[in-house]
N, C-alpha and C positions, 0 to 999 in steps of 0.2 A: 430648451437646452442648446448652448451653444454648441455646432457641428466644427468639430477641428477635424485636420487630419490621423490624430491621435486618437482620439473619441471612435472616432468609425470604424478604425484598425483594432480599438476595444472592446468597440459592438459586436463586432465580426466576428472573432475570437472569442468571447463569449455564448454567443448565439451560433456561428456556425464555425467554425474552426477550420476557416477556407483557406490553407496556405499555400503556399508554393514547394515542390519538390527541390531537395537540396543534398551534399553531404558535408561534413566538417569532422577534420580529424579532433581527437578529443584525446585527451592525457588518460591513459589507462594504468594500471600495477599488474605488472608480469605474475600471474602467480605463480612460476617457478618461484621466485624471488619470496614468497611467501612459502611454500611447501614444507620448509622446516620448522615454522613454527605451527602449523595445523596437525591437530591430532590425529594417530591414524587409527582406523573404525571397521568392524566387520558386522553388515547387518544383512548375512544370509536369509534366504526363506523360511520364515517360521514352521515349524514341526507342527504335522496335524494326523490323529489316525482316522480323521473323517474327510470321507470322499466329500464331502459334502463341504463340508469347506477348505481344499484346496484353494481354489480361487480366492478366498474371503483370507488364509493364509500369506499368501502371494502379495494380495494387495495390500494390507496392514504394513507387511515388511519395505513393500514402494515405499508405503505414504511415511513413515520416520526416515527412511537413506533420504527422500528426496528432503527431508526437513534437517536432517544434519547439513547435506551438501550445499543448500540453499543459504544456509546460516553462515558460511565462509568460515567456518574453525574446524572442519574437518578433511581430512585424505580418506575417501571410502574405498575399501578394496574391492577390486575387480571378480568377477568370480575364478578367473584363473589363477589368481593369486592367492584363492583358497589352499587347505591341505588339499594333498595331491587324493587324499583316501574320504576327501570330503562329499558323503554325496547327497546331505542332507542331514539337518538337527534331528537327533535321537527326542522322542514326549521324557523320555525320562533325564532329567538333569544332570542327575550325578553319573549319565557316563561320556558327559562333555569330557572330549579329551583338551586340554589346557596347553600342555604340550605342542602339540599339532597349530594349535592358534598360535602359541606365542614364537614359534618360528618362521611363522607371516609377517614378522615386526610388526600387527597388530599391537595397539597397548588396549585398545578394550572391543568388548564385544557385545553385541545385543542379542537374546536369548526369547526367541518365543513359544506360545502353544497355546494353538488357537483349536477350538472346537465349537463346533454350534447345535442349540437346542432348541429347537421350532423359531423362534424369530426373534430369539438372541442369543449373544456371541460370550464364550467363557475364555476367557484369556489369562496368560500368563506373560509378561514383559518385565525381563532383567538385563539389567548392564553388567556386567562384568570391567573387572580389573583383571587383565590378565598376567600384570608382573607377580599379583598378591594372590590371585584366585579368588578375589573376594565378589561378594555379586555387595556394590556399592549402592545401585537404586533397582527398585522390582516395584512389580504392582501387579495382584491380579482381582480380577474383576468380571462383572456381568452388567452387561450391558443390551439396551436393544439393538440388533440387528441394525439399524437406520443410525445407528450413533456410532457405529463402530470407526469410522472413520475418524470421528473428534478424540475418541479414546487414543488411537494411537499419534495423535496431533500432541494429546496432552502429554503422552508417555516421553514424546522426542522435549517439550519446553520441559519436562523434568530431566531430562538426562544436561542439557544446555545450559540448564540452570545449576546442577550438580556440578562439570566443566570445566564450568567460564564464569558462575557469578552471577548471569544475568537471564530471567527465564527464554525458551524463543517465543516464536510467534507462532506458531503453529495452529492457536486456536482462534485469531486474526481474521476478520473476512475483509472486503476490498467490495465497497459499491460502486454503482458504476451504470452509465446511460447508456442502453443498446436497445439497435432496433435494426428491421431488415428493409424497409420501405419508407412510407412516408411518417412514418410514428415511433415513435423513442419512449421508451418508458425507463423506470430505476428498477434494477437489479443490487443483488446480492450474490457473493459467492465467497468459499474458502477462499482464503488466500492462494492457495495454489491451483485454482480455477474452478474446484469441484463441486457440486451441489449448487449449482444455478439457479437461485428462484428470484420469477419475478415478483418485484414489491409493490409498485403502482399501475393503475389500469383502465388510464386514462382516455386512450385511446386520440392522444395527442403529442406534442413533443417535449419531454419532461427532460430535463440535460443538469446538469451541476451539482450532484446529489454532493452533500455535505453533513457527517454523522456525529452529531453527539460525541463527548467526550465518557457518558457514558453508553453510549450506541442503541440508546432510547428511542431517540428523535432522527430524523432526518431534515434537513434543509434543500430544498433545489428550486428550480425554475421550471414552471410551465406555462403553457399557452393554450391549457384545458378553457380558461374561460376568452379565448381568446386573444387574448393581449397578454405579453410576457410580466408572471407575475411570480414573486417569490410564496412558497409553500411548507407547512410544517406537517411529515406523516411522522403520527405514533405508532411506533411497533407495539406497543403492548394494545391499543383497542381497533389498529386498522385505520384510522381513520386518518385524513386528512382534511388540513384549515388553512385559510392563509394566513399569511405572515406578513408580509405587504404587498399590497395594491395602489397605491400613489401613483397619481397621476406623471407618464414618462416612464424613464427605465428605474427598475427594481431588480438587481443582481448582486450577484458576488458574496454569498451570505457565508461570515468565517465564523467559528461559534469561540468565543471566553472559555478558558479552561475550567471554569466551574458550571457551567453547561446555563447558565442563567442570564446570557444575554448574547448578541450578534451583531457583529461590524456588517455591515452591507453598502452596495453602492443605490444611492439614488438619485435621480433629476430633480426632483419636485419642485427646487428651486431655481430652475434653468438650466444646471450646470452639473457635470458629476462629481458628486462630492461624496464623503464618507460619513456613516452616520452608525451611530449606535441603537438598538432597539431592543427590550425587553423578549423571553422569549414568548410570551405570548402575543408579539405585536404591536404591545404599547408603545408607548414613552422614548419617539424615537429622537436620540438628539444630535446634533451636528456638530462635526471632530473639523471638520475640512475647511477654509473659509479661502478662494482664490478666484481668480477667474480660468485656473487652467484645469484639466481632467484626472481627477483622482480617482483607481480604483482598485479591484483585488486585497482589501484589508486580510492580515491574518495573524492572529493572537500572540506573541509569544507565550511559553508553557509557564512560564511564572503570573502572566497575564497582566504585566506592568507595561507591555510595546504592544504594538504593532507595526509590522510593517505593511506597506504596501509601494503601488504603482503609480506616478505622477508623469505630464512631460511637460511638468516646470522648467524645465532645462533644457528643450530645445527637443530633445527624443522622450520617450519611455523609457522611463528607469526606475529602480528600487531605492523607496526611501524608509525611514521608522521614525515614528515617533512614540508618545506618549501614550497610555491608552484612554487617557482625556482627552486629547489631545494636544497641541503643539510637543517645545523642540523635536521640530522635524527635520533628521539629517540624512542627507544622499548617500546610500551605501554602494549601490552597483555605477559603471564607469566602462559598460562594453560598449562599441560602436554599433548602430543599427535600432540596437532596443530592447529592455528587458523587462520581463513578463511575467504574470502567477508566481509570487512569492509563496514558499510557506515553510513554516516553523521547525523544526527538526522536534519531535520529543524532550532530546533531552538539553535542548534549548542552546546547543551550540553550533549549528548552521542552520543556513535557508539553501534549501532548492530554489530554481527558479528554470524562466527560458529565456534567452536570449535567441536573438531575428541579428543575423550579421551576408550583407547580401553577398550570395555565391555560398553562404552553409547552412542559409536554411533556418529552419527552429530546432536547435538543442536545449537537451538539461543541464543546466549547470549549476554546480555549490560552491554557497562560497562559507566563511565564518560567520557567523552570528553580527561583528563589527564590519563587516564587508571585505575583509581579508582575504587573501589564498583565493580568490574566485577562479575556478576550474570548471569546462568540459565534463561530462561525465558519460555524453552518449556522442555516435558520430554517423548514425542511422541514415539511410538515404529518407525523406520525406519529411514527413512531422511528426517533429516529437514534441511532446506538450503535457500539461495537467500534470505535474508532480506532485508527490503524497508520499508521506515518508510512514516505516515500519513502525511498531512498537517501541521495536530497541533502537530507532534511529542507526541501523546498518541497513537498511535497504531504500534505495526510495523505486517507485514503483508510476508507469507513466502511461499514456498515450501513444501510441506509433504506429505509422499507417504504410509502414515500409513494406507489408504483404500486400497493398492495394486496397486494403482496407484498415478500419481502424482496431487496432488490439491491444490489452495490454501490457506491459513488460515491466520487469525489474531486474535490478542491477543491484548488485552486492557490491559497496563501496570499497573494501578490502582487497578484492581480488579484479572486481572490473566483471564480473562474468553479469550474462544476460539471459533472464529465461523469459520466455513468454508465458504468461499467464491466465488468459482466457483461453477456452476450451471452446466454446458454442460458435455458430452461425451467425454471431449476431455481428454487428458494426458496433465496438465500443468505443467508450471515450470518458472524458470526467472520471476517473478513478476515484476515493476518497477511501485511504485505510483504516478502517474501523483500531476497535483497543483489544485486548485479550480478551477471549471470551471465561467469566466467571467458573 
């Protein structure tokens, strides 16, 4: 392989993600500026006559606010912006007072009643119209105990979907590489940080997890046998095989939207190029043909491009082509150098990062044609690894602005920023899974 100065700044990033501390102002949307078109939402603590699950009450009612608020199309109201006589949802429905609601400028409300019976959960979840008094969506159900969290995940992507049109994400997870020492393994979690379990257990350094379009498979890199090699775990037997081992580097694995084959980068021919391969490994073939460093391949959702990273042109930049390859044309044009493209959903932008000296590593999007390219974060340190939402309004990243590595998303609409890991762990590589069935 020939070593450029490009090449090793792509190793690097790849394999360790050693950047420099930086900040950059970035173009945000005021969400004042926004506030009247967001619906506004009351989603009190659910009613329960069992001590026993108060707490299990409490949290179901978290886990939908934070899933409305997260989506950027809602105003959730405060608890002091309750009725003034409000000191708690009655178990019995019909003596919601409607009244009392709809002088909160509330236009709707969320209604629950949770109880539990040995080691599951019987719920009740209704939305309300409060101009109509109509309960528009409900659901009740039983469920276990250990799932109660996905229930009310699903209840908010119906209400969002009811809305706006478009289900949420709520039942979403976000993989992702964390470790506390010398060892990194792949992890899984809700979207919104919870339920932590680790997926591989190596007891080596596993980084770039990459998930199935149906979130079957996983794709990454480890160094379990040594030498950095790409790797395929199935979730349904456990098991893990490789994917390739060719002599040199083996990274970057972006999966086809029909889940049946993967762009990757490899040396094997001296040079980093882009190569297609079956998903079992076979039949890999080569898209790339230059003497200079191409990498980070990533599908478009119709599965006709790909873009990726080249520094034919002097830096790192984002190009697309075919997903045979050739017509290959230049979309990104920042100074310094631009990094990990990837695809938006609903296939009209790419995230990406840009390296501009004195701001460091931001996210930035641009259009699909390489248009309107914008700032998206302005973090002090490294921000990196974009992965965009289901519904293509979030993307969700790397940022090591606590002193270590965590992950964060940003709601496109409003600019707002949550952190999203919960654990001890050092993360990084995010990759956002699809809706869960």
């Amino acid at each position: 392989m020939k070593a450029t100065p490009f090449s090793i700044a792509i190793l690097a990033m790849i394999i360790a993600c050693a950047h420099a501390y930086a900040q950059q102002d970035a173009l945000r949307i005021d969400s004042a500026q926004i506030a009247d078109t967001r619906i506004r939402i009351a989603v009190p603590t659910f009613a329960t006559l069992d001590p026993a699950a108060f707490d299990l009450a409490r949290e179901l009612s978290e886990v939908i606010a934070f899933d409305l608020r997260f989506s950027g199309l809602f105003i959730l109201l405060m608890p002091n912006e309750y009725p003034p006589a409000f000191v708690g949802f009655d178990p019995d429905v019909s003596r919601l007072n409607f009244d009392q609601w709809r002088a909160t400028k509330a236009e709707y409300l969320i209604y629950g009643v949770i109880r539990q019976e040995g080691a599951e959960m019987v719920a009740q979840f209704r939305l309300f119209d409060l101009a109509t008094r109509d309960q528009i969506v409900g659901q009740e159900l039983r469920v276990e105990r250990i799932h109660a969290r996905l229930a009310a995940h699903r209840f908010s992507e119906e209400v969002i979907r009811y809305l706006d049109g478009v289900p949420g994400i709520g039942t979403s997870q976000i993989y992702f590489s964390g470790g506390q020492g010398n060892t990194k393994e792949i992890y899984v979690a809700d979207y919104d940080g919870a339920n932590v379990q680790q997926i591989t257990k190596h007891g080596s350094i596993s980084i770039k997890p990459q998930i199935s379009p149906d979130a079957s498979k996983i794709a990454y890199l480890s160094y379990k046998d040594r030498y950095a090699y790409l790797y395929m775990f199935d979730r349904r037997t456990g098991l893990s095989v490789p994917l390739s081992k060719e002599v040199g580097l083996n990274a970057a694995p972006g999966w086809s939207p029909d889940g049946q084959r993967l762009a990757m980068v490899l040396s094997k021919d001296a040079n980093m190029e882009i190569y297609l391969r079956d998903v079992d490994g076979k039949n890999a073939t080569r898209l790339t043909r230059n003497r200079f460093a191409d990498t980070s391949p990533t599908f478009s959702p119709d599965g006709r491009k790909i873009a990726f990273v080249s520094d034919r042109g002097g830096s790192a930049q984002i190009y697309v082509m075919n997903a045979n390859g050739g017509d290959e044309t230049r979309l990104s044009f920042q100074g310094g150098g631009s990094y990990d493209p990837v695809w938006s959903p609903d296939g009209k932008s790419i995230a990406y990062v840009v390296q501009r000296r004195g701001h460091g590593f931001q996210i930035w999007v641009m259009n699909a044609d390489g248009g309107n390219a914008r700032p998206i974060t302005d973090a002090r340190g490294i921000n990196d690894s974009p992965t965009w939402s289901p519904d293509s309004r979030h993307v969700a990243f790397m940022s090591n602005r606590s002193g270590r590595g965590e992950i964060y998303a940003i709601t496109l609409s409003t600019g707002e920023e949550h952190r999203l890991s919960r654990s001890n762990l050092h993360c990084e590589g995010p990759s956002w899974g699809p809706r869960r069935p």
